[in-house]
N, C-alpha and C positions, 0 to 999 in steps of 0.2 A: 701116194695116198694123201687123200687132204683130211682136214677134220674133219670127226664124227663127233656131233652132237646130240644126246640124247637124256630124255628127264628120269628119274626117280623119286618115287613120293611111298611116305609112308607115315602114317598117322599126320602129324605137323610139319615135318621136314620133309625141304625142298632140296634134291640133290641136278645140280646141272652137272654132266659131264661130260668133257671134251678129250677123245681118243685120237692120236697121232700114234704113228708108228717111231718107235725109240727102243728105247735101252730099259726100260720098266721102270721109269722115276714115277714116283705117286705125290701128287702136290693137289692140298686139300688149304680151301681157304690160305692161297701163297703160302703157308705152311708144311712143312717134310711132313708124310700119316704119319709116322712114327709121334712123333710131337705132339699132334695132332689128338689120336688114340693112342695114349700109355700102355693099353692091357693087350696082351697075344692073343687073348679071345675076339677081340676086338677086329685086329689087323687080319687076323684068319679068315673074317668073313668078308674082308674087302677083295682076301687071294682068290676063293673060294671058286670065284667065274673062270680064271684064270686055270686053276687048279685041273675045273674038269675038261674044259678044252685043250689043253696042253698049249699054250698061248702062253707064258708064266718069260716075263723079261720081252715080250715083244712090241710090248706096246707102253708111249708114255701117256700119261692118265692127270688134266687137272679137274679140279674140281671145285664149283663154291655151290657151300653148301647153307643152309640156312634153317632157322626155325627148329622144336622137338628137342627131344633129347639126345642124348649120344648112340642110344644104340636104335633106335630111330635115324637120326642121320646115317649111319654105316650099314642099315637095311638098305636107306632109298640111296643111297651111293651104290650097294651092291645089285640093285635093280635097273638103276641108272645102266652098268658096264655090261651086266647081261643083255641088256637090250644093243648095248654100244656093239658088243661080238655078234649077235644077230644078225644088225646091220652088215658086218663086215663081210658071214660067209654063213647063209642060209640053215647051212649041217651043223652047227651047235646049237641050234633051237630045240632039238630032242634029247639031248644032253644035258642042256638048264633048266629043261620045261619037268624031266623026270625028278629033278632034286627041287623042285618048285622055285626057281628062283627068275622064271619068267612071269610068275603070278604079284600082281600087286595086291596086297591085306589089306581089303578092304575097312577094318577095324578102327575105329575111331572113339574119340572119348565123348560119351554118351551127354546131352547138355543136359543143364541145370530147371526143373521145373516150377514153374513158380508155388508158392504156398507149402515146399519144402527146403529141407538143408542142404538136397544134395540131389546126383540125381534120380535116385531111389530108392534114398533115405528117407522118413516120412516125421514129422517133428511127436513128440509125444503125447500116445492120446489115454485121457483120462474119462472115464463112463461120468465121473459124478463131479 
């Protein structure tokens, strides 16, 4: 099996991730996940693709990831892999598609308008 390549994005973060077949090392920004994300919450949702395909130790998984925040990055990682097992074998796409984790959140942070503070904050208004 050669590399699989495939994106995950969510809000600001960019996840690239490259699936090889191995022994289930997860290496996130040359970094071990564990080190990577400290919390079990965290790491749970990277399992998560893994979990419902029965896939869990068959594949090695790196990844650079970039931009957003932490749990932002470990959506678009966990988007990234779901599409990465797609690739691989057609029949887990009803599988990920039912716990929604073949949907990308659309959800973005709304911008800044001009002539207020925020962006739908409105500055103070006074009658007199």
């Amino acid at each position: 099996m050669e590399v699989i390549n495939t994106l995950g994005r969510r809000k600001t973060a960019v996840a690239r991730v490259y699936m090889t077949e191995g022994k289930g090392s997860f290496t996130i920004n040359k970094r071990d996940y564990k080190e990577f994300f400290p919390t079990g919450v965290l790491q749970s949702k990277i399992h998560q693709p893994f979990e419902l395909t029965d896939t869990v130790g068959k594949y090695d998984i790196t990844v650079n990831v970039s931009g957003g925040g932490i749990n932002g990055q470990v959506e678009a990682i966990r988007l990234g892999i779901s599409r990465a097992l797609v690739k691989i074998s057609e029949e887990n796409k009803p599988l990920l598609k039912e716990e929604g984790l073949m949907t990308r959140d659309p959800r973005m942070v709304e911008r800044k308008k001009p002539g207020q503070p925020k962006a739908r904050k409105k500055f103070q208004f006074s009658k007199r």
